[in-house]
C-alpha positions as CSV (number, residue, x, y, z in Angstrom):
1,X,-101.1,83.7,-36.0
2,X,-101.8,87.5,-35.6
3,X,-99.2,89.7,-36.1
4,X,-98.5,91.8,-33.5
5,X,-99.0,95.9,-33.9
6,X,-97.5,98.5,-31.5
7,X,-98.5,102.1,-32.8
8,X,-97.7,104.8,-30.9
9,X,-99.6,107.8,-30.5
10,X,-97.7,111.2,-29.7
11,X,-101.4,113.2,-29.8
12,X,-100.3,117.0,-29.4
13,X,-96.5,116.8,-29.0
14,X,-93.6,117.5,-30.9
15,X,-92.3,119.6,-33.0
16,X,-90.2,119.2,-36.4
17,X,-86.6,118.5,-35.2
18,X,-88.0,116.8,-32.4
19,X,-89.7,114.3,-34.6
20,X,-86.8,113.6,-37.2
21,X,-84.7,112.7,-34.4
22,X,-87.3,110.1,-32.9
23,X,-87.2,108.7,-36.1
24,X,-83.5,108.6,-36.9
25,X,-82.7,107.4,-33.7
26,X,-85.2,104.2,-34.1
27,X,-85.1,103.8,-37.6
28,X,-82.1,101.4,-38.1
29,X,-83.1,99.4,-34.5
30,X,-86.7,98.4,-35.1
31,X,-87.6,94.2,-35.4
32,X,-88.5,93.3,-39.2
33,X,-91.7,94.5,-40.0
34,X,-92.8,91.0,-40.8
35,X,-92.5,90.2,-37.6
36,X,-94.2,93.4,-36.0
37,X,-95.7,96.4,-37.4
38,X,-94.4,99.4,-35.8
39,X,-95.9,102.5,-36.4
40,X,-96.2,106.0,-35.3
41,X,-99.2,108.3,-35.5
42,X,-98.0,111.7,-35.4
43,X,-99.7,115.1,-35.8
44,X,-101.0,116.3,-38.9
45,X,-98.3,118.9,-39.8
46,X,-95.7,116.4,-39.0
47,X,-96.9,113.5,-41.7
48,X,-95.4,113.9,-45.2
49,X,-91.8,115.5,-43.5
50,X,-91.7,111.4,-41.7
51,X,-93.2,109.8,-44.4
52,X,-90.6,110.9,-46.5
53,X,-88.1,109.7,-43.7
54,X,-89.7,106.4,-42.3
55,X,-87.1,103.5,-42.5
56,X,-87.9,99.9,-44.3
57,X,-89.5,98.6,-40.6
58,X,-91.5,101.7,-39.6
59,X,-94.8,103.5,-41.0
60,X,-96.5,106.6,-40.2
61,X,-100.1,106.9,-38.8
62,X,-102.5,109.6,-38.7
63,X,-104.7,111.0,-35.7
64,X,-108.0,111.4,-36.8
65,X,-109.4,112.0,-40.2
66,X,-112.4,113.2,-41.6
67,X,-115.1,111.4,-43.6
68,X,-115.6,113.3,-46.5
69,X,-113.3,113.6,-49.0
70,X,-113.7,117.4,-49.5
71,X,-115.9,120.5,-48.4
72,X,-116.1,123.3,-45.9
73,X,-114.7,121.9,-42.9
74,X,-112.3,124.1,-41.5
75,X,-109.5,122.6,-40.0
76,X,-110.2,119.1,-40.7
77,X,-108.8,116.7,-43.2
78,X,-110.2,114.9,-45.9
79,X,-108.8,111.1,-46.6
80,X,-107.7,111.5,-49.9
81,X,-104.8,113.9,-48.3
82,X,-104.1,111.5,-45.7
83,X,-103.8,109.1,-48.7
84,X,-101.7,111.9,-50.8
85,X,-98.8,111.9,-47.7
86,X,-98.7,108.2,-47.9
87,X,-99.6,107.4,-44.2
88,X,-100.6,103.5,-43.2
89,X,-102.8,104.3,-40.5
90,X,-105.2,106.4,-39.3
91,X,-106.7,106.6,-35.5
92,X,-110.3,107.2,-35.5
93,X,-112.8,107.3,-32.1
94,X,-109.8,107.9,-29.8
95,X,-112.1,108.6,-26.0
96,X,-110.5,112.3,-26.3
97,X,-111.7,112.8,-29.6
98,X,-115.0,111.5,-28.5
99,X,-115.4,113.5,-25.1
100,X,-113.6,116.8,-26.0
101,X,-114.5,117.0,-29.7
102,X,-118.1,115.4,-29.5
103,X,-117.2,112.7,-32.0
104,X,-120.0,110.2,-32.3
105,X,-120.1,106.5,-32.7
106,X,-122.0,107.0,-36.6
107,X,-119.3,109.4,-37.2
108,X,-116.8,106.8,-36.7
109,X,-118.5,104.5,-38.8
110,X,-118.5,106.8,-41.6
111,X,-114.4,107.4,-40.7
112,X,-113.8,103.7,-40.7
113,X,-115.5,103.4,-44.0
114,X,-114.1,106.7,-45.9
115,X,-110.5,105.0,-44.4
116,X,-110.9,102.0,-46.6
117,X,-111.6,103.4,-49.4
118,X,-108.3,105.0,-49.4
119,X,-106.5,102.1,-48.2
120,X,-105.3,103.2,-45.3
121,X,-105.7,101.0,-42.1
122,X,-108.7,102.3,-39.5
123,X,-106.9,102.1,-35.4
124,X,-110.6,102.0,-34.0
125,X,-110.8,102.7,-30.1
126,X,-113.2,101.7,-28.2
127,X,-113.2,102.2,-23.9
128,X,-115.2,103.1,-20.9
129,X,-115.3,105.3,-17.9
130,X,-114.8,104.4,-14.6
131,X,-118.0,105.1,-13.7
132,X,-119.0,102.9,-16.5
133,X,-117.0,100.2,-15.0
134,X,-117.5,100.7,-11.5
135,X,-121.6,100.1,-12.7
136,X,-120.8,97.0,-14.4
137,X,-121.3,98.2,-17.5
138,X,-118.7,97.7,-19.5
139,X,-119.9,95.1,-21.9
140,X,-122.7,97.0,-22.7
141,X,-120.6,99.9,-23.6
142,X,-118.0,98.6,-25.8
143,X,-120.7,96.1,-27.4
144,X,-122.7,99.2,-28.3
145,X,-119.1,101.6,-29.6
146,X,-118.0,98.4,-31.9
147,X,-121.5,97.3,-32.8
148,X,-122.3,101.0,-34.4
149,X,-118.2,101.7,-35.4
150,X,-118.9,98.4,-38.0
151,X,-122.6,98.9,-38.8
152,X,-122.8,97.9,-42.5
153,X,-119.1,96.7,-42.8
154,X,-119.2,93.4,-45.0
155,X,-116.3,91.2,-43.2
156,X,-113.7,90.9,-45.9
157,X,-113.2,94.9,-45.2
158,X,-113.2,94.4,-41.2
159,X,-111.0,92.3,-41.0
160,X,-108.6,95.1,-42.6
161,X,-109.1,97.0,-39.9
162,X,-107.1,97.2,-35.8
163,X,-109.1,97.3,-32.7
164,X,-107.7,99.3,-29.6
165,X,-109.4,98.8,-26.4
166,X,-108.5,101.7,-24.3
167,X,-110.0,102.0,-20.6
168,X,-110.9,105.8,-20.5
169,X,-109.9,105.7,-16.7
170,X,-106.3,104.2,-17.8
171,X,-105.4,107.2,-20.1
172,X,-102.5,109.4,-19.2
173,X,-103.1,108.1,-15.5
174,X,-100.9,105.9,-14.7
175,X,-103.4,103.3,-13.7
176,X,-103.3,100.4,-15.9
177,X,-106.0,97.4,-16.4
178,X,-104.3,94.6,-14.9
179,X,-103.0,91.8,-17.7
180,X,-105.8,89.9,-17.2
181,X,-108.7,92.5,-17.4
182,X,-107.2,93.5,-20.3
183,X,-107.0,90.4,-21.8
184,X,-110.3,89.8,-20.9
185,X,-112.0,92.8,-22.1
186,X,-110.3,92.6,-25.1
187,X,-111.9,89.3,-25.5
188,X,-114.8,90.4,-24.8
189,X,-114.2,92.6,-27.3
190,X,-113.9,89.4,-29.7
191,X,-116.6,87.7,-28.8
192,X,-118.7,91.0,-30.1
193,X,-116.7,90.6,-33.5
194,X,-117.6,87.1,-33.9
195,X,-121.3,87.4,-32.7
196,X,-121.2,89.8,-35.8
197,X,-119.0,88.3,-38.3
198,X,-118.1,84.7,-37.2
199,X,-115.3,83.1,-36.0
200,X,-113.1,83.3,-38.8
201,X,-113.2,87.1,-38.5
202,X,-112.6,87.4,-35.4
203,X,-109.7,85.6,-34.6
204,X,-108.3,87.2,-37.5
205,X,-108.8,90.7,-36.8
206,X,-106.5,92.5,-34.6
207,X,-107.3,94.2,-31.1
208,X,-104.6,96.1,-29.2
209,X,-104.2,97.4,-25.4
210,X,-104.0,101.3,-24.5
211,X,-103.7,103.1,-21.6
212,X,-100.3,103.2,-19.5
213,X,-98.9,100.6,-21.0
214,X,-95.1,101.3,-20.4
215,X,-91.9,99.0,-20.7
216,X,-92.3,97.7,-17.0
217,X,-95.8,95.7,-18.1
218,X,-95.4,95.7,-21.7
219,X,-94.2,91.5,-21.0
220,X,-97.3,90.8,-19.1
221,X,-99.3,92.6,-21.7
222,X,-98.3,91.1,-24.7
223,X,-98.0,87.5,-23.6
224,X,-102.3,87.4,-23.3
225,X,-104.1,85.4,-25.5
226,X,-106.0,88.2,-26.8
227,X,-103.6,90.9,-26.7
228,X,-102.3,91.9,-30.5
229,X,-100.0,95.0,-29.2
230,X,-100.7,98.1,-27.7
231,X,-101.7,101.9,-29.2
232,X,-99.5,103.4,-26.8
233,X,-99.3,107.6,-26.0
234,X,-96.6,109.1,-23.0
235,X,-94.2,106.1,-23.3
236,X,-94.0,106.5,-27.4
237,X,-92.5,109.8,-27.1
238,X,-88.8,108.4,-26.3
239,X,-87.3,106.9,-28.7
240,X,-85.5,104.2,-26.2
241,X,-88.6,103.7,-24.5
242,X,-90.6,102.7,-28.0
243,X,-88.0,100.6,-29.2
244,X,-88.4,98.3,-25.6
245,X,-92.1,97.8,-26.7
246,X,-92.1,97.0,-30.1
247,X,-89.4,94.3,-29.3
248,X,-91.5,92.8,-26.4
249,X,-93.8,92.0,-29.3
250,X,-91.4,89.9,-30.8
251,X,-90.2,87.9,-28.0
């Protein structure tokens, strides 16, 4: 039995106050974290002020990350300081960090690996275009972003790590993959894992939905077979709204 994840991703929003009062309003109200991992990936200036404040059932997620662990890259940041905050999580390969920041799929790799290290737990995204779909090609697009993203990865270290299948064209759109093309990208999402790794692995590792999922479809969502949570961006900004999905993981 996987345990279900639902990580929120606030990308480029809020400030201080505005993020202690998220996290004092859903501290005391999240399910146990045995039962759910809830977590929250918040911008980088924002990490050690909610580490600090996180409650027993909630950690704290980075963005993105860097792969080395120091050197002149202005503006980045290495793992060893995402380590020194104490965040759980990091998301790496998000499909706005690939298209507006050129991120590549050997970067990533070197990400997932550098996260590791560090023991912090590697949200790797993987998605396609429209386009992409509209051509039929979306199994050889997400086969080609995971086969790369774990190039080299011996299994007992993938299996540490969370798969988010995010259709590019669902993002911020309001469209949303209907419950069953989600579920069955996501397994074919699987299917590349065990082709790789076996089947152990791959039914242990695992693989969220992103892209509009919301409270009114979060039930249909979560109640696929291959469905693990969701890594969810404009409806983890509320507070009220969060705490409706993580509990429709525990249902």
């Amino acid at each position: 039995m996987r345990k279900p994840v639902m990580a929120g991703n606030w990308k480029m929003n809020k400030t201080r106050d505005e993020a202690l009062q998220f996290i004092y309003a859903v501290n005391n109200e999240l399910p146990s974290n045995e039962k759910v991992e809830s977590v929250i990936c918040a911008p980088a200036i924002l990490l050690r002020c909610l580490v600090k404040r996180q409650g027993d059932e909630l950690r704290i997620g980075a963005q993105n990350m860097h792969y080395a662990e120091n050197g002149a890259y202005t503006g980045e940041i290495a793992p060893n300081m995402l380590e020194s905050t104490g965040v759980s999580y990091v998301i790496l390969g998000h499909s706005e960090r690939r298209e507006m920041f050129n991120e590549t799929d050997e970067a990533i790799n070197k990400k997932i690996v550098a996260a590791l290290n560090h023991e912090i737990t590697p949200i790797v995204c993987c998605g396609e275009t429209l386009a992409e779909r509209e051509a039929n090609r979306v199994e050889e697009i997400l086969g080609n972003q995971i086969r790369k993203a774990y190039a080299g990865l011996p299994s007992e270290q993938v299996v540490k790590t969370i798969i988010a299948y995010e259709p590019i064209w669902a993002i911020g759109t309001g469209k949303t993959a209907t419950p069953e093309v989600a579920d069955e990208t996501c397994g074919y999402v699987r299917s590349v894992i065990k082709e790789m790794y076996g089947a152990e692995v791959s039914e242990a590792i695992r693989i969220l939905y992103g892209g509009s999922v919301k409270p009114s479809n979060v039930d249909e969502l979560m109640a696929k077979e291959n469905i693990d949570g969701g890594l969810v961006g404009g409806a983890s900004l509320e507070a009220e709204s969060f705490l409706k999905l993580v509990k429709a993981c525990v249902k």
